[in-house]
C-alpha positions in Angstrom: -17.2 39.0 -57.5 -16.8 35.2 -58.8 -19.7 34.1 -60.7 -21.8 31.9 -58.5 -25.4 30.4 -58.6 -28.4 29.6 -56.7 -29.0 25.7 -58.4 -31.0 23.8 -56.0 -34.2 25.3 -54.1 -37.6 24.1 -52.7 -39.9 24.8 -49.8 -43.1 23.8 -47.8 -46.6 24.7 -48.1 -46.7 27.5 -45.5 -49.7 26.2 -42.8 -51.0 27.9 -39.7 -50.0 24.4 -37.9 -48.0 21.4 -38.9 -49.1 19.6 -36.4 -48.0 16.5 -38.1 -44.2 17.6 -38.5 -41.4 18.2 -36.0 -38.1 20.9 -36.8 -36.3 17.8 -38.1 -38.9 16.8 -40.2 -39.6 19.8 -42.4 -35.5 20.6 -42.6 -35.1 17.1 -43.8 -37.8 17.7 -46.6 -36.6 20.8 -47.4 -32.6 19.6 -47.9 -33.8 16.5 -49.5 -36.5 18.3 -52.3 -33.3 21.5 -52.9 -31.4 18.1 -53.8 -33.1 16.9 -56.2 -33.9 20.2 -57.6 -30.2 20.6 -58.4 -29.3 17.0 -59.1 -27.3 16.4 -57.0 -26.8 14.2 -53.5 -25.7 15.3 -50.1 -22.4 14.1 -50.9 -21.7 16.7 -53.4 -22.7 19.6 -50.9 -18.9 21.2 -49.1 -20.8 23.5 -45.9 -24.0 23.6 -44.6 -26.2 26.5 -43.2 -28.8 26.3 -40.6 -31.1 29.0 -39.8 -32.9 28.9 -36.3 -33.5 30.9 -33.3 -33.5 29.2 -29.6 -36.7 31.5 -28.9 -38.8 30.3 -31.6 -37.3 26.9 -31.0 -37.7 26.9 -27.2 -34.5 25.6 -26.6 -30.9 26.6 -26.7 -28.3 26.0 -29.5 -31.4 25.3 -31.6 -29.3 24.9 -34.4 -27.8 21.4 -32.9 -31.2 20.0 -33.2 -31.6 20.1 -37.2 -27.9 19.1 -38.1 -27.9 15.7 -38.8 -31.7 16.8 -41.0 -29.7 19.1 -43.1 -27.0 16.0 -43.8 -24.6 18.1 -42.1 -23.0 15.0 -40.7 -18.9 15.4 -41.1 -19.5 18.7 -42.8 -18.4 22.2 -42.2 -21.6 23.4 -40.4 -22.7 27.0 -39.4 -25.9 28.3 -38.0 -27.6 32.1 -38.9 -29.8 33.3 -35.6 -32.0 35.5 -38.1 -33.8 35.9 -41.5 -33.2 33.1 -44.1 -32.1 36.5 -46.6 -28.6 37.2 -44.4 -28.0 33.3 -43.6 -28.3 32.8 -47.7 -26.1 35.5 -47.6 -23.7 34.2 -45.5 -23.9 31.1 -47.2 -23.0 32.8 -50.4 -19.9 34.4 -48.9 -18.7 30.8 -47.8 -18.7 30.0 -51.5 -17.1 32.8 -52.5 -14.4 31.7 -50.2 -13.8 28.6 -51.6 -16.6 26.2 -50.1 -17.6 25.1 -53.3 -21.1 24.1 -52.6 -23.3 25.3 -49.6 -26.9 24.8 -48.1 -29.0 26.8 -46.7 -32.1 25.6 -44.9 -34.0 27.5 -43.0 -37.1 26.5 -41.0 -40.0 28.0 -37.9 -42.6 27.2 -36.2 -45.0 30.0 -35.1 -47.3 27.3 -34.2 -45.7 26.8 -31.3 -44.8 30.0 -29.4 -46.4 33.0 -28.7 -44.7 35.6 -31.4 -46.0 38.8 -29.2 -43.6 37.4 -26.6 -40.7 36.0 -28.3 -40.7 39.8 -30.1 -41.0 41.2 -27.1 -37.7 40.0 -26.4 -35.5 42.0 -29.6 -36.3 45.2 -27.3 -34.1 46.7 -25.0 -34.4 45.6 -21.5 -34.2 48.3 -19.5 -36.2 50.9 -21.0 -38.2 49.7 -23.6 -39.4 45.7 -22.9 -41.3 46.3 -19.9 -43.3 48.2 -21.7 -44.8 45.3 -23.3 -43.7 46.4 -27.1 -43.6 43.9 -29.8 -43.1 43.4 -33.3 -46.7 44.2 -34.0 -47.0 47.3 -31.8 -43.1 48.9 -32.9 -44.9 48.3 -36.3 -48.2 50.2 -35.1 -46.2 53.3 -34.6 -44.1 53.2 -37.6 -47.2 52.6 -39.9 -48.6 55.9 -38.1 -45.7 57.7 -38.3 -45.2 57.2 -42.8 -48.8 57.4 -43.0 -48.8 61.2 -41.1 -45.9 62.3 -42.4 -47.0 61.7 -46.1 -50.3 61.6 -45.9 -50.9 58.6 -46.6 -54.5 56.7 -45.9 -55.5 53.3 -44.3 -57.4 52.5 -47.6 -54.2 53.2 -49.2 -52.3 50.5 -47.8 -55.5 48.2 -47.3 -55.1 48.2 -51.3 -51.3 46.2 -50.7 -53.4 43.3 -48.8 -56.2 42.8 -51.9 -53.3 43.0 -54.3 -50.8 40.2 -52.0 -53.9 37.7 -50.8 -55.1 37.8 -54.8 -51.8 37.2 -56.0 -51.2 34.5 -53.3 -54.4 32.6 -55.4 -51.7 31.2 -57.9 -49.0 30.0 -55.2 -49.8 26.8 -54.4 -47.5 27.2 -51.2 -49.1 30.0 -49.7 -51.2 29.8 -46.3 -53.9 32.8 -47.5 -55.2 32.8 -50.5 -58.3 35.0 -50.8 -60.3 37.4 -52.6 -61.1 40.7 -50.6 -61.9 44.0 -51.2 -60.8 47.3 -49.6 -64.0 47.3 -47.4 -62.7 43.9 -46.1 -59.1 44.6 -45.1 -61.1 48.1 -43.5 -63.7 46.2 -41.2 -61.6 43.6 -40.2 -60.7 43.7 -36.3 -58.6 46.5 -35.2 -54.9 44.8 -33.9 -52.8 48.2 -33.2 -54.0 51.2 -34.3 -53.8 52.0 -37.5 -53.5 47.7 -38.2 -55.7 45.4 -38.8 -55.6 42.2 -39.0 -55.9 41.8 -42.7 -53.1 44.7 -42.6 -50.7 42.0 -40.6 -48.8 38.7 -42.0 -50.5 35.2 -40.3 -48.7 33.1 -37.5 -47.1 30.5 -40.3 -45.2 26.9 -40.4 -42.9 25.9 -42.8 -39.6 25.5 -44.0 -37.5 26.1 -46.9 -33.8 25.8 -48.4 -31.6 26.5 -51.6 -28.3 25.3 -53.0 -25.4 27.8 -54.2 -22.7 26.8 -55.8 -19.5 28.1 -57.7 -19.4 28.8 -61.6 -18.1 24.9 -61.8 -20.2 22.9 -59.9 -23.5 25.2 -61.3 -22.9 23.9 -64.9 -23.6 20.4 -63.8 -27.2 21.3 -62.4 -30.2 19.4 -63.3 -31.7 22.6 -64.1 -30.8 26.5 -65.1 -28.3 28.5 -62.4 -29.6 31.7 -61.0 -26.7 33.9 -60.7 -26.0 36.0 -57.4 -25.1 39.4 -59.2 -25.2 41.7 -56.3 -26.5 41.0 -52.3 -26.0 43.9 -49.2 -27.3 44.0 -46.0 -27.2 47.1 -43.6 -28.7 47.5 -39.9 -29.8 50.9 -38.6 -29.8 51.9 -34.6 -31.0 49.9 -31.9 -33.3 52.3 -30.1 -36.6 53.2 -32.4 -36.1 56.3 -30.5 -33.2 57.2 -32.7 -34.5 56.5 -36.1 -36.6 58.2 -38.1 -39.0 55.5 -38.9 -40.0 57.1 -42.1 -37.0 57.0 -43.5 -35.7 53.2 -44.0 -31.7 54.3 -44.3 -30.1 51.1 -44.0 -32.4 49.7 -46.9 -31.7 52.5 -49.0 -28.0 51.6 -47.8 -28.0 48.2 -48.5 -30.1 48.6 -52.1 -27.2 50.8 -53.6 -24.7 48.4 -52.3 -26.1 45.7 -53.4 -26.9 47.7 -56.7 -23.6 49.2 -57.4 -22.3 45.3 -57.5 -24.6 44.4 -60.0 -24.2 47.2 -62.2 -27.7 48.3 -61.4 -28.0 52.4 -62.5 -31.6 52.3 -62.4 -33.3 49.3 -60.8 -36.7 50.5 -61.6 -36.0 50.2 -65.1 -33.4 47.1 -64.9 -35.4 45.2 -62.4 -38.2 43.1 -63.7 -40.0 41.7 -60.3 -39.3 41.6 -56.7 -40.2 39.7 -53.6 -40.5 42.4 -51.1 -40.3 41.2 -46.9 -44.1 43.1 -46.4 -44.7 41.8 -43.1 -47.6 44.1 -42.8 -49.2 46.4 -45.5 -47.4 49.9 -45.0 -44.2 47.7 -45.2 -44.5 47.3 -49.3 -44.7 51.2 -50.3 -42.0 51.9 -47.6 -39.7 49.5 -48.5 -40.1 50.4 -52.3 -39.3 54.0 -51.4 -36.4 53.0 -49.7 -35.1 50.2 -52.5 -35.5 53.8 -54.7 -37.7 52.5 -56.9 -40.1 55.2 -56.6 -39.3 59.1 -54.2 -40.4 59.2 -50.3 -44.1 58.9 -50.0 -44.5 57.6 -53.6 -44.9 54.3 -52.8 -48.4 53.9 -52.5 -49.0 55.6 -55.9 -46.9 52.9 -57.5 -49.6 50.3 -56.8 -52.4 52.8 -57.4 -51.1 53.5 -60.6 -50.6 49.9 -61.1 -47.2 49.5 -61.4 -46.9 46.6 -59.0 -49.6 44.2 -60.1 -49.1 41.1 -61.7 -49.4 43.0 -65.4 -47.7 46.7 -64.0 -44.2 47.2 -65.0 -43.1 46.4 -62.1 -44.5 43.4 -60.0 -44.4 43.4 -56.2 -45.1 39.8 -54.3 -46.8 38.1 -56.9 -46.2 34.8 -55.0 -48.4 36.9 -52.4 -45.9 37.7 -50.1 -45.4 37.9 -46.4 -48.8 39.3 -45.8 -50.0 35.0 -47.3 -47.6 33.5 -45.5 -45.2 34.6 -42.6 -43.0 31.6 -41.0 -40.7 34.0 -39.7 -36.8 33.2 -40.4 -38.1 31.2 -43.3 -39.7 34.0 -45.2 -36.6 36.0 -46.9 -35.7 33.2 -47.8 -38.5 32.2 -49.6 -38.1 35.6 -51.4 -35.4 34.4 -52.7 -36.6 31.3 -53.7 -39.4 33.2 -55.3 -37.7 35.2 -57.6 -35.3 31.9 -58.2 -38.6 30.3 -59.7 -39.5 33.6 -61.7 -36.0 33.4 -63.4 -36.1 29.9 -64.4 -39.6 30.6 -66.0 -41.1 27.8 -63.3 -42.8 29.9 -61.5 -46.5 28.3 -63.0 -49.5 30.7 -62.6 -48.0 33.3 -60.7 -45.0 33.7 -63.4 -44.4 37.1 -64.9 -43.5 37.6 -68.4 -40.3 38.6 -69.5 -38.5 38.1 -65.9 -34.3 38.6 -66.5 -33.8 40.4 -63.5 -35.2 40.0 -59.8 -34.7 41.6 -56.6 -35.3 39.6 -53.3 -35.5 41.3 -49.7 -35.2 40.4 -46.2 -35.5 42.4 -42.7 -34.2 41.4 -39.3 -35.4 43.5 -36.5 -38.1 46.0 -35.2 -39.3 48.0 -38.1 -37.1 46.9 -40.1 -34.0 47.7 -38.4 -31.9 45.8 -40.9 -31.8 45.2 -44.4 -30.9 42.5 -47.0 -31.1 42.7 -50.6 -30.2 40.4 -53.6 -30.1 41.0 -57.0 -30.5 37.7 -59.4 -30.0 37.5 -63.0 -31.4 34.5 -65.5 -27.8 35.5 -67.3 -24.5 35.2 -66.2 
């Protein structure tokens, strides 16, 4: 693969209501900040990516509405209905075809829709949809399903929300902050059994976009590349009812893809941090078994051992990840962005030591359905 670079990124303070700001408005801050972050103007940028979806939008073509915001005017312009991870990755594959220079901006509003609804829709409508599921309840019966199979306890995944929220106390962007205890995340109200709501990601607003560009172009930045060394994605089957829920195939999938292109052997030893898409607590230990960092049914010992904490050798979310902050289509990207900051060493309280190597993850989907990982090196 060409050698090419994330050199331009920002993003919003995630809020539970920008009441203040329209789509246009947080795209517009969001292109303009990723400019200046890679010193450049809108007239050095070749294709534009948008990331919307007409539900969350409530409209159709919802990409239309934030074009001219992105400075897509008289620009090659394409729009990704899904998770800012696959429309970065589809704006990396544009530069690997000779684009030059793409961005990516991705933006929601949970604000203003109602999420058990609009996920309500990714179901099948025949069989499944009337039945009232949602992304919340599909992820109800997955959570029962690893925790059974493995047994696995509800305090044992509790300990993933303590670990996100406390991290989330040195991002300055993120919408929940706090300091809780086991007990907390235990007492607070039941959502779907086993779930609760300190077990689930928040209703967020907020936007966010990066710049990637060719070898060239990335060694004129104002500041240092992150080079793309390896990126995958994979989708599993439609109905839940033919999945094995436990087993998160198209990650693994995806992970040795995306792997095998950066020369990865052993990412639990060559990867330094990641930004994991932990929508709700059970998410992180699942999604670490199935990025093969650790066996099936391992993954909660990894934080109980204290591998993923800020100080561990490995460090999961420390920008306190989906469970502090969930503008849905936004957030892979930001996990991106995430490790982007980790690499360049600007990543303030929340930095780990040492970072050369970074995995980033994003999900479209019920239960993770599909898969996209990135690798990201500080070197070339």
């Amino acid at each position: 693969m060409d050698n090419i670079a994330i050199i331009g990124l920002a993003q919003t303070r995630y809020e539970r209501r920008k009441k203040d700001k329209i789509f246009l408005d947080l795209v517009y801050e969001t292109t303009t900040a990723a400019l200046d972050d890679a010193g450049l103007t809108i007239d050095d940028i070749d294709n534009v990516v948008t990331v919307s979806n007409d539900f969350f939008d409530g409209r159709t073509i919802s990409g239309m509405a934030v074009g001219d915001a992105a400075g897509a005017y008289d620009k090659n312009i394409s729009t990704v209905e899904g998770d800012g991870a696959f429309g970065a990755m589809y704006g990396a594959m544009r530069v690997l075809g000779g684009a030059g220079t793409t961005l990516v901006v991705a933006h929601c509003k949970g604000s203003e829709g109602d999420t058990a609804t609009i996920t309500n829709g990714m179901f099948d409508p025949i069989y499944q949809r009337h039945l009232g599921i949602n992304a919340v309840t599909s992820s109800a019966i997955q959570a029962n399903a690893y925790l059974h199979r493995y047994g696995i306890t509800e305090q044992d995944i509790a300990m993933v929300s303590v670990k996100n929220h406390g991290n989330a106390k040195n991002n300055p962007f993120a919408q929940l902050p706090m300091d809780i205890c086991v007990d907390d995340v235990m007492t607070s109200k039941k959502i779907a059994d086993p779930l609760k709501l300190l077990d689930c990601s928040p209703v967020s607003d907020g936007a966010a976009a990066i710049i990637i560009a060719d070898e060239k172009t990335a060694g004129r930045a104002a500041k240092p590349p992150v080079w793309i060394k390896g990126m995958a994605h994979c989708a599993d089957e439609y109905f839940l009812g033919d999945r094995d829920l436990t087993n998160p195939r198209s990650l693994r999938q995806a992970a040795q893809k995306a792997y095998a292109m950066a020369g990865i052997t052993d990412p639990f030893k060559e990867i330094h941090v990641a930004e994991i898409y932990e929508a709700f607590t059970y998410m992180e230990p699942l999604w670490l078994e199935g990025l093969g960092f650790c066996e099936p049914g391992q993954g909660p010992s990894l934080l109980k051992d204290g591998v993923t904490t800020m100080d561990g050798r490995l460090p999961v979310n420390p920008s306190g990840g989906v469970l502090s902050a969930h503008a849905v289509l936004v957030a892979g990207l930001a996990r991106i962005i995430e490790i982007a900051e980790q690499l360049r060493d600007t990543a303030g309280a929340r930095q780990v030591t040492g970072a050369g190597m970074g995995l980033a993850h994003g999900i479209n989907g019920p239960c993770g359905q599909s898969h996209c990982v990135w690798i990201l090196s500080k070197e070339k």
